[in-house]
C-alpha positions in Angstrom: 0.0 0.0 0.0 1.5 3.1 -0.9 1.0 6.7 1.0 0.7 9.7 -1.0 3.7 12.0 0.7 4.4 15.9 -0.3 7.5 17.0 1.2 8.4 21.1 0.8 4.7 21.8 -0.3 3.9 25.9 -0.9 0.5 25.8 0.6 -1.3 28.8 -0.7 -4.1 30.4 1.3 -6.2 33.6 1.0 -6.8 36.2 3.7 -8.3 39.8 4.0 -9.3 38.8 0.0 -6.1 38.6 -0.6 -4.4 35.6 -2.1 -0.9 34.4 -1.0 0.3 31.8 -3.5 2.9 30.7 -2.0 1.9 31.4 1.9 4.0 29.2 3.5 5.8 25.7 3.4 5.1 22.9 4.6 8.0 20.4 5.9 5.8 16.8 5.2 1.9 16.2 4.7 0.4 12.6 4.2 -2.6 11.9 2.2 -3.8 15.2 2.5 -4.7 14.7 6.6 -1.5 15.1 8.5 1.3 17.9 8.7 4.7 17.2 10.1 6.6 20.1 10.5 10.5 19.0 11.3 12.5 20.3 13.7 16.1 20.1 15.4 16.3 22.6 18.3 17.4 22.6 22.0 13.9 23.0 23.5 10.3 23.1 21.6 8.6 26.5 22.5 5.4 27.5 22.0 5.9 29.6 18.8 6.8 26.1 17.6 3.2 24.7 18.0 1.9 27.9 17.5 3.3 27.6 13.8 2.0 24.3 13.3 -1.6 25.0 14.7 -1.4 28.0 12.1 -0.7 25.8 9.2 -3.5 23.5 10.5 -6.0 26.4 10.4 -4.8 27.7 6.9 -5.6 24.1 5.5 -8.3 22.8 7.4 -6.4 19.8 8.4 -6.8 18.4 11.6 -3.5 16.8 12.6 0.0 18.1 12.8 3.1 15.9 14.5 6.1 18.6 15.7 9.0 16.4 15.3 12.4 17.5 17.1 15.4 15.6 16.0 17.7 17.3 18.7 16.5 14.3 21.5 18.3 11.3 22.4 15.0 9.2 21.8 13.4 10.6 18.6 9.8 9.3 21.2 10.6 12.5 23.4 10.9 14.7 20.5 6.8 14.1 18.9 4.2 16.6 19.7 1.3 15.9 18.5 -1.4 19.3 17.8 -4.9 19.0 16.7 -7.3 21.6 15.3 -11.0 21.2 16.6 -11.0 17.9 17.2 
């Protein structure tokens, strides 16, 4: 079974009536349900889920997974956000 992946995807979204083609990118996003936004820093801080909660809310999605590759177990670097759920 194969998993439809998108990695550095310009995700357009409009705001004010104003159209922003290429509003931001995302890191990862499976079958059009789940974003993964990659990181490698000391510590997650909020801006960092605050980013991701953002991208949720520009697509609609309602799934995001904050990975942080800076952890000795990759376990203890997965955040997971959702968006209305």
């Amino acid at each position: 079974m194969g998993y439809k992946v998108e990695s550095e995807v310009f995700i357009p979204f409009k705001w004010d009536d104003i159209l922003f083609e290429n509003g931001f990118r995302a890191d990862l996003i499976i079958e059009n349900k789940v974003i993964f936004e990659i990181k490698s820093v000391q510590v997650i801080s909020p801006v960092h889920l605050k980013q991701l909660m953002t991208y949720l809310k520009l697509t609609e999605l309602k799934l995001g997974l904050l990975l942080n590759f800076n952890e000795a177990l990759l376990k203890d670097g997965i955040k997971r956000v959702v968006n209305s759920l």
